[in-house]
VEXSEFI-308654 format. One record per residue (C-alpha): chain; residue in three letters; x, y, z; residue number from 1. Coordinates in pm, whole numbers, plus 32768, in hexadecimal, padded with zeros to 4 digits. Layout:
! VEXSEFI-308654
(r "A","ala",(X,Y,Z),NUM);
...
! end
This chain:
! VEXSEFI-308654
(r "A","unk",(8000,8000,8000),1);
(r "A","unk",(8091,8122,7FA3),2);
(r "A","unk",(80D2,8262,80B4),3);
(r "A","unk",(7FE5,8371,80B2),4);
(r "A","unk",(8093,84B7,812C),5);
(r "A","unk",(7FD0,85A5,8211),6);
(r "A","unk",(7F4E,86F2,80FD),7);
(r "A","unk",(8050,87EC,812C),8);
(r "A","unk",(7F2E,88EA,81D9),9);
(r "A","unk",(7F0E,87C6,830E),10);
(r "A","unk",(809A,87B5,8320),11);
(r "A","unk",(8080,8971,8334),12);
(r "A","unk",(7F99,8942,8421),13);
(r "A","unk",(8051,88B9,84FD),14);
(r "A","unk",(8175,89ED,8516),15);
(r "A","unk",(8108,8AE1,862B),16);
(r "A","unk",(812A,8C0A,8537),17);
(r "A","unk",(7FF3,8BAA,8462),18);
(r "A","unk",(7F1E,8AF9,8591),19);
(r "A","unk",(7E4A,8BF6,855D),20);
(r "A","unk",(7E0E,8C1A,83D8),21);
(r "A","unk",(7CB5,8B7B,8380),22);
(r "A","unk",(7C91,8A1F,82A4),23);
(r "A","unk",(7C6D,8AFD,8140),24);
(r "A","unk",(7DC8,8BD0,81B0),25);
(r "A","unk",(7E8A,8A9F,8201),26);
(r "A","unk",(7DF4,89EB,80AD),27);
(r "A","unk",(7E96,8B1B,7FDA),28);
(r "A","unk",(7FB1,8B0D,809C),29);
(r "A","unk",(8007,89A8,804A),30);
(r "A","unk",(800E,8A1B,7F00),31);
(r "A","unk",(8134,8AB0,7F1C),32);
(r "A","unk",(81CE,89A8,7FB7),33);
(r "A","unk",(82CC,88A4,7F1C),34);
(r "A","unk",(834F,875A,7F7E),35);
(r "A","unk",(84B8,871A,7F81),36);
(r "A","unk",(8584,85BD,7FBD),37);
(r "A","unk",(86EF,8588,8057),38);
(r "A","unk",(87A1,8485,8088),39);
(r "A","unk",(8824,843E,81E3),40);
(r "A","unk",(895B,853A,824E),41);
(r "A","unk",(88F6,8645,8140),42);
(r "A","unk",(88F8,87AA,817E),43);
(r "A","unk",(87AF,8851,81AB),44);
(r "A","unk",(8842,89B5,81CC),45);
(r "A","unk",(897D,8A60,8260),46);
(r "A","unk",(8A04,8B0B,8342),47);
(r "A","unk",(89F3,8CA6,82AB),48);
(r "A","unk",(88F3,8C44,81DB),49);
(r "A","unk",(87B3,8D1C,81A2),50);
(r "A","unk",(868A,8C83,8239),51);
(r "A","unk",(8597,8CA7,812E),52);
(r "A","unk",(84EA,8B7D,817F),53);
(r "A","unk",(8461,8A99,8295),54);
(r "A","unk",(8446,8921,82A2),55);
(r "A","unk",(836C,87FA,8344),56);
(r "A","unk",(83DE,86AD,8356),57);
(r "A","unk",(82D6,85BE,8283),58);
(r "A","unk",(83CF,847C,82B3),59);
(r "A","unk",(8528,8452,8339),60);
(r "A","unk",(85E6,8513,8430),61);
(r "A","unk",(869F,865A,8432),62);
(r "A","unk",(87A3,86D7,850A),63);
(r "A","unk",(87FD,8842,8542),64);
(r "A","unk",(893F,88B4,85C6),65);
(r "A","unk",(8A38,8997,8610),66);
(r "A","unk",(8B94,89CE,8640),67);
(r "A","unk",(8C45,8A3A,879A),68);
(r "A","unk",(8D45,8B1F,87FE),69);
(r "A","unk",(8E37,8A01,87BB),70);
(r "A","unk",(8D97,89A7,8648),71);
(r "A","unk",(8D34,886E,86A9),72);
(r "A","unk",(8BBD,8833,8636),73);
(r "A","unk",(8ACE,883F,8763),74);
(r "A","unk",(895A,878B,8716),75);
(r "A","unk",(8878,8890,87A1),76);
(r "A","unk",(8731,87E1,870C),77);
(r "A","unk",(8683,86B9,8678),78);
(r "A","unk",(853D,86C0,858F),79);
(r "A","unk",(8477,8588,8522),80);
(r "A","unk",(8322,8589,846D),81);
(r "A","unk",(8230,866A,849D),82);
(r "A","unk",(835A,8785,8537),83);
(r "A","unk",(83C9,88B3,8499),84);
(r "A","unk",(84FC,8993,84B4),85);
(r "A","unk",(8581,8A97,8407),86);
(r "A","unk",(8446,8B71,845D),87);
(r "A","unk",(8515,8C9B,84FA),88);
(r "A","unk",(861C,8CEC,8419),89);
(r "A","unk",(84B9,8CDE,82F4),90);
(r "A","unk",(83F7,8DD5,8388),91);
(r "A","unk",(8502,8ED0,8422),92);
(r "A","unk",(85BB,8EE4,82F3),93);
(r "A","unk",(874A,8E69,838C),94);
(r "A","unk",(8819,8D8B,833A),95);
(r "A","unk",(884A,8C39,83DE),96);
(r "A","unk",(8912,8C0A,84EE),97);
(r "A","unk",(8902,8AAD,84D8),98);
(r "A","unk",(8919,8974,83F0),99);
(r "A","unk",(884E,886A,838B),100);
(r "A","unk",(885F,872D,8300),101);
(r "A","unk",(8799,85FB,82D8),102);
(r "A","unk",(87F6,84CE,83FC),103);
(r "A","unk",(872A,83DB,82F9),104);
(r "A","unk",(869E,83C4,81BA),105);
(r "A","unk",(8575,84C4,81D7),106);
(r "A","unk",(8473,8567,8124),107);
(r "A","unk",(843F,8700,8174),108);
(r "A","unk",(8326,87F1,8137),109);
(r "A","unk",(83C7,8914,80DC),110);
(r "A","unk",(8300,8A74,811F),111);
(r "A","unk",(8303,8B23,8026),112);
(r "A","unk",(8373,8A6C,7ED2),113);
(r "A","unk",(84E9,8AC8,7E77),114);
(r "A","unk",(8490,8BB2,7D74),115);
(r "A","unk",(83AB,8C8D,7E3C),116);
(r "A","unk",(841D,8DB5,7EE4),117);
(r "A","unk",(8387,8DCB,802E),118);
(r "A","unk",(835C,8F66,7FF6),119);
(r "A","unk",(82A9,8EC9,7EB0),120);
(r "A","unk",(81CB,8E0D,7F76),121);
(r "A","unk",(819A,8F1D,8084),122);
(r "A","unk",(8119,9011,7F80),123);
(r "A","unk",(802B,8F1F,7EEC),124);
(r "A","unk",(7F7F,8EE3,8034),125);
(r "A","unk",(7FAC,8FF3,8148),126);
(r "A","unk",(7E6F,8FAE,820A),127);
(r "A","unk",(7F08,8E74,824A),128);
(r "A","unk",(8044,8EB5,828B),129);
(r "A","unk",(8029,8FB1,8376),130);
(r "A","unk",(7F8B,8EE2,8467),131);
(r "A","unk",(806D,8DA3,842C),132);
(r "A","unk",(8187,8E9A,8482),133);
(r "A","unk",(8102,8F5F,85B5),134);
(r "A","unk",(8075,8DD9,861D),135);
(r "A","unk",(81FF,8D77,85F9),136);
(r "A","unk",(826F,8EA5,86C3),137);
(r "A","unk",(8161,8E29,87D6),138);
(r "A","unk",(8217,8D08,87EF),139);
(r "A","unk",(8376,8D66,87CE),140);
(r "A","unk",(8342,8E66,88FB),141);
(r "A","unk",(829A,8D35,89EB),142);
(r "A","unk",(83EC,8C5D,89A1),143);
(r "A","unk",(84CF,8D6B,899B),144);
(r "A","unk",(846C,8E9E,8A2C),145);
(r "A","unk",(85AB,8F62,89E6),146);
(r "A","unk",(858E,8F36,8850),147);
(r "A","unk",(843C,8F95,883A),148);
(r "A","unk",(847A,9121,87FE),149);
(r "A","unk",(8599,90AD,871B),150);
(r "A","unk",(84D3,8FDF,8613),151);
(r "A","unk",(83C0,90C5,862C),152);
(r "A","unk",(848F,922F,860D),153);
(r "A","unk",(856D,918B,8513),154);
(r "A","unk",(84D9,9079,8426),155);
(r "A","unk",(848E,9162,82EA),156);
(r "A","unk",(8365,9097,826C),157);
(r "A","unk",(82AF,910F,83E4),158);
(r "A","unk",(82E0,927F,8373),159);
(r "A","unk",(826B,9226,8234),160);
(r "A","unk",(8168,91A7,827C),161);
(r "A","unk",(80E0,92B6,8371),162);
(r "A","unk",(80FF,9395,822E),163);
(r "A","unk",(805F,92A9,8165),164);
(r "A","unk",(7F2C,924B,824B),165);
(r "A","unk",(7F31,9357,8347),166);
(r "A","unk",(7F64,9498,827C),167);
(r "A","unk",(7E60,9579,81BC),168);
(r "A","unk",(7F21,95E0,808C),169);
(r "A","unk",(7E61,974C,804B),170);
(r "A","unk",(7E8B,97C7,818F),171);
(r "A","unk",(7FE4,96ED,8239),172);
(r "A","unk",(7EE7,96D5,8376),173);
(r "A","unk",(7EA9,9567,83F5),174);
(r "A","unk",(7D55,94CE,8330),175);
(r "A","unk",(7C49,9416,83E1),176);
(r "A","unk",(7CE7,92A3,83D2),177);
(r "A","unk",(7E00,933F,84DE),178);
(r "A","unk",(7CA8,936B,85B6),179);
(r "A","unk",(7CFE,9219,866C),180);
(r "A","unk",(7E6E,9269,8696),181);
(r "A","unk",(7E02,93BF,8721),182);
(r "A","unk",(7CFC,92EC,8837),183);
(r "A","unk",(7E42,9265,88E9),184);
(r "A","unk",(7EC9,93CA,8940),185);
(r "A","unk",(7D94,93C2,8A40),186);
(r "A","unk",(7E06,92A7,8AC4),187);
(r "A","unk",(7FA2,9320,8ADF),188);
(r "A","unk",(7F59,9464,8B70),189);
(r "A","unk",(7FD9,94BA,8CC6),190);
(r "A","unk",(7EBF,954F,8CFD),191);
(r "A","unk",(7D4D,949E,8D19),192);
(r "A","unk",(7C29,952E,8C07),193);
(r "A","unk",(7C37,95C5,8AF4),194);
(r "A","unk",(7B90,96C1,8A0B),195);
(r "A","unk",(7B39,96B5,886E),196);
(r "A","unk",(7B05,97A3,87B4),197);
(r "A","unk",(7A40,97C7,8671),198);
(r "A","unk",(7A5A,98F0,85A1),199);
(r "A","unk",(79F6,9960,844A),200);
(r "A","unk",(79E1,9A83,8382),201);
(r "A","unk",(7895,9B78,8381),202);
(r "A","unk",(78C0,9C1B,8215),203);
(r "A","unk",(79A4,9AFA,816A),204);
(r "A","unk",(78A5,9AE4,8047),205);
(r "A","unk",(7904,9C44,7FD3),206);
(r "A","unk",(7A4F,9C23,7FBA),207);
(r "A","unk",(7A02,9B0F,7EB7),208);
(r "A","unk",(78FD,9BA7,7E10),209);
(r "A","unk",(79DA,9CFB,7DE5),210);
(r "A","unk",(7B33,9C56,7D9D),211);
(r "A","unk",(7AF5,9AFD,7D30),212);
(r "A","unk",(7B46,9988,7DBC),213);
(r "A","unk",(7CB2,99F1,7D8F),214);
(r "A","unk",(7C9E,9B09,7E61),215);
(r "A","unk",(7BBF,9A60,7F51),216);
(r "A","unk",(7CF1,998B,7F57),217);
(r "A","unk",(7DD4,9A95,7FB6),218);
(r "A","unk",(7D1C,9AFA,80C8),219);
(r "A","unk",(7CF8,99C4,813C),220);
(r "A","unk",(7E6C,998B,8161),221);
(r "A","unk",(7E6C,9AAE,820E),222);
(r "A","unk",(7D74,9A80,82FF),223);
(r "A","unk",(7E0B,9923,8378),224);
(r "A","unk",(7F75,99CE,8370),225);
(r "A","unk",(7ECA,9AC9,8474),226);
(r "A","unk",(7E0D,99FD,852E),227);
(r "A","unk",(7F4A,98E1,857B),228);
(r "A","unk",(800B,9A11,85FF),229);
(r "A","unk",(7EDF,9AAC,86F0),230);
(r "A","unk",(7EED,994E,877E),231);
(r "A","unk",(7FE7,98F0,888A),232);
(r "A","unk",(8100,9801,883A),233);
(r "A","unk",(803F,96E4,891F),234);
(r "A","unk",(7EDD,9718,8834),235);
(r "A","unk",(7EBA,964E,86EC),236);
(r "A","unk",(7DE2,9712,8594),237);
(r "A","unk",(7D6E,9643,84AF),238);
(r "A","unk",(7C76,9676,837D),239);
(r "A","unk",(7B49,95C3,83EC),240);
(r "A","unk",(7A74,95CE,8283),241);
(r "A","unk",(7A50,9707,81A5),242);
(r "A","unk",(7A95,9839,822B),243);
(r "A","unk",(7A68,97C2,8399),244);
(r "A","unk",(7B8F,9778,845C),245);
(r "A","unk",(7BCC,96CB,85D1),246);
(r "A","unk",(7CC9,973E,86D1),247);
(r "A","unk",(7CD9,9605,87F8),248);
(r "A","unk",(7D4C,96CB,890F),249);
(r "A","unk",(7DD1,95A1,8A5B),250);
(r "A","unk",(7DD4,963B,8B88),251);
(r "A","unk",(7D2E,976B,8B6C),252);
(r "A","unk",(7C09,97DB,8C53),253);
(r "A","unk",(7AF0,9880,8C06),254);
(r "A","unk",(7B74,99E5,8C31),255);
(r "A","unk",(7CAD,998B,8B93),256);
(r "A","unk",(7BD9,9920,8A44),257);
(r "A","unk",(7AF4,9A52,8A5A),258);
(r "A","unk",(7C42,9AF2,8A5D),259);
(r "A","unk",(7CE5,9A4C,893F),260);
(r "A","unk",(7BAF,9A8E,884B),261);
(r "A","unk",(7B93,9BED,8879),262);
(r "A","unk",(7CE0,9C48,8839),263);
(r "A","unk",(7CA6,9B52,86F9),264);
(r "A","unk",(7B82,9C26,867A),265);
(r "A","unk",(7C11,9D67,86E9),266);
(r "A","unk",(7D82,9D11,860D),267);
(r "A","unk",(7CBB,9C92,84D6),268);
(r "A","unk",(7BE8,9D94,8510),269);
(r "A","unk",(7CBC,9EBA,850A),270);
(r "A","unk",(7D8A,9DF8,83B6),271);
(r "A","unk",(7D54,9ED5,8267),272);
(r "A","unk",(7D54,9D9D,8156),273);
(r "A","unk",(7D9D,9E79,803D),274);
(r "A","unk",(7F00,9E47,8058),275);
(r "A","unk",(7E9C,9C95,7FED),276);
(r "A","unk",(7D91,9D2F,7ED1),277);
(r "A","unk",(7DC8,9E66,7E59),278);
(r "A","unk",(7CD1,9F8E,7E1A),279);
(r "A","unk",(7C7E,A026,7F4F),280);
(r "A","unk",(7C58,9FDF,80B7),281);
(r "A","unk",(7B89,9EB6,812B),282);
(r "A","unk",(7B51,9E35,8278),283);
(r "A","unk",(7ADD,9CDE,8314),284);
(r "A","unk",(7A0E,9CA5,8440),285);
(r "A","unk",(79D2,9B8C,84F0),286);
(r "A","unk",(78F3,9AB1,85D1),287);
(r "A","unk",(79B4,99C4,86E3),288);
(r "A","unk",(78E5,98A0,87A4),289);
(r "A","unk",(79A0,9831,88DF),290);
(r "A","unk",(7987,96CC,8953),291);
(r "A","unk",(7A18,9666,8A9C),292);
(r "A","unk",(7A95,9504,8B1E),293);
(r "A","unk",(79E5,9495,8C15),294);
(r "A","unk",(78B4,9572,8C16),295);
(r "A","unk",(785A,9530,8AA8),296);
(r "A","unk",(78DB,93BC,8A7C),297);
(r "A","unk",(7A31,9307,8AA3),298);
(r "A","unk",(7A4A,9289,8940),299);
(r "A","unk",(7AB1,9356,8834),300);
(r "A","unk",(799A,932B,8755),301);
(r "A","unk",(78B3,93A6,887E),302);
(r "A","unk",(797F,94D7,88A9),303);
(r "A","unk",(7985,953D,872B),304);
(r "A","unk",(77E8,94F8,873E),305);
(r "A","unk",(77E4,9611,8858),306);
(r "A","unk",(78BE,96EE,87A7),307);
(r "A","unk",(7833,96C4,8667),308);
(r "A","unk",(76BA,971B,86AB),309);
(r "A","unk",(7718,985C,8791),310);
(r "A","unk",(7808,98BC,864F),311);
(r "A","unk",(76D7,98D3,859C),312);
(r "A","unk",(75E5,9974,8684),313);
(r "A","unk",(76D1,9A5C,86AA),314);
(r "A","unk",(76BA,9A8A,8548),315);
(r "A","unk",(7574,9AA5,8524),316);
(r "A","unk",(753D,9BCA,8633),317);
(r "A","unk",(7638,9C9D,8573),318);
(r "A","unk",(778B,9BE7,8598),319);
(r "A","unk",(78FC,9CC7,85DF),320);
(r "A","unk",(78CF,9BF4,8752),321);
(r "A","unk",(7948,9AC5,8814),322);
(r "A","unk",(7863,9A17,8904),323);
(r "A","unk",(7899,98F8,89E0),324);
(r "A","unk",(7783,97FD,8997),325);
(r "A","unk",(765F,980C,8A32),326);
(r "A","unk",(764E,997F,8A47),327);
(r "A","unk",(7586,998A,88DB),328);
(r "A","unk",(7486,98FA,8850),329);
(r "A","unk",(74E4,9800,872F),330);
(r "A","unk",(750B,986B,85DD),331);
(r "A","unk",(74A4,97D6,8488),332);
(r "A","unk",(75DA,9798,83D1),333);
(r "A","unk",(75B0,9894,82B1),334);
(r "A","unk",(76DC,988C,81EF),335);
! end
């Protein structure tokens, strides 16, 4: 009878790094896998060799090793079916630092195929990616605590990928995907609670209507420039859908926040846009909806709900104000 090899999305599985990824991920996944054979004593890779891929063991044994102050070869580990190494150098982007080479005859899924670039496969699928990488510095940092900020400061595909996923192009602020990265700063603040705000623009629509989507544009950059500076450094801005952008505030109390948004709609307040359009002076107003952890909700999304309806009552009485929620009536969302 002949052998039937587990699919190469059951032997990904299995690596910590994708124990998250869901059965259709891991399925296109495999397909970038290959399978490799050596014969026993053959070099897998070298010492000083890029890592640019990882391997698990489908038959055989492998042995990985290194060499001591001496030069005498110290075994440091041994992989049999199932295992994988090689993970660490793959998704930090360093060379190896140790050897490896088969104890047996052995079969090897190799992740990805030889003549993939991992970059390559990185830019073909960055919703995936990011999360098999931040997954992979999760459990880098519970092994070894002290390489954690390394891998994650350092590996290039990391800040890559932040660009890639996290980044609105127009406007260089974070975009709504980052909304679940920004959650955690609740949580690693000093200090307990928390504020969001939500703020938008009163008289957006005439800017477009005067100078066009690509001066819309421009004042949109400038807006979000503004806006990320008003902030303090501990804050995070991020466009939150159209015109409407989010500022997660940790740690900051109620007065703090009522604080924070007024000086936000007094500075774009007081901005002349011509300077971004042309023609002559034009100026923005806008409405700010406060919503504060724990009065309004823990979660995020319960928060930005808060916010989000005050924005727009706000709005709707006349706008150029921030209110904490609960102080106004909620608004229809007229956009």
């Amino acid at each position: 009878m002949n052998r039937v090899d587990p699919a190469p999305a059951q032997l990904l599985k299995r690596i910590e790094a994708f124990a998250d990824l869901g059965a259709d991920e891991l399925e296109l996944l495999g397909r970038y896998c290959e399978l490799g054979y050596y014969s026993s004593g053959e070099t897998v890779f070298s010492v000083g060799s890029q890592g640019e891929q990882l391997f698990i063991v489908v038959e055989g044994e492998a042995v990985v090793s290194t060499h001591d102050s001496h030069g005498r070869v110290r075994e440091v580990a041994r992989y049999v079916a199932g295992e994988a190494f090689g993970e660490l150098e793959l998704f930090s982007n360093t060379v190896r630092t140790v050897s490896a080479r088969c104890a047996r005859d052995a079969r090897l899924l190799v992740f990805p195929r030889r003549d993939l670039p991992f970059p390559t496969l990185i830019e073909k699928h960055p919703e995936v990616f990011v999360r098999v990488l931040h997954r992979f510095i999760t459990v880098v940092a519970s092994r070894i605590r002290a390489l954690t900020e390394q891998v994650a400061e350092s590996s290039p595909y990391i800040r890559q990928l932040r660009t890639q996923v996290f980044l609105d192009t127009l406007t260089g602020a974070y975009n709504r995907a980052y909304l679940s990265e920004a959650a955690r700063l609740f949580e690693s603040s000093a200090s307990p609670g928390g504020a969001l705000l939500m703020v938008k623009p009163d008289n957006f629509k005439a800017v477009n209507d005067t100078y066009g989507h690509e001066g819309g544009d421009a004042a949109l950059r400038y807006f979000a420039e503004v806006l990320m500076t008003a902030i303090p450094s501990s804050a995070v801005a991020l466009r939150y859908r159209g015109n409407e952008f989010c500022v997660v505030c940790p740690g900051l109390g109620a007065e703090a926040a009522k604080a924070l948004a007024e000086r936000v709609r007094r500075t774009i307040g007081g901005l002349d846009f011509s300077a971004r359009l042309g023609g002559g002076s034009v100026y923005l107003t806008v409405s700010i909806g406060i919503g504060l952890q724990p009065t309004h909700g823990l979660a995020v999304d319960e928060l930005i709900a808060a916010a989000h309806a005050t924005m727009f009552a706000v709005r709707n009485a006349g706008g150029d104000r921030a209110a904490v929620a609960g102080e106004e009536g909620n608004g229809d969302e007229d956009r």
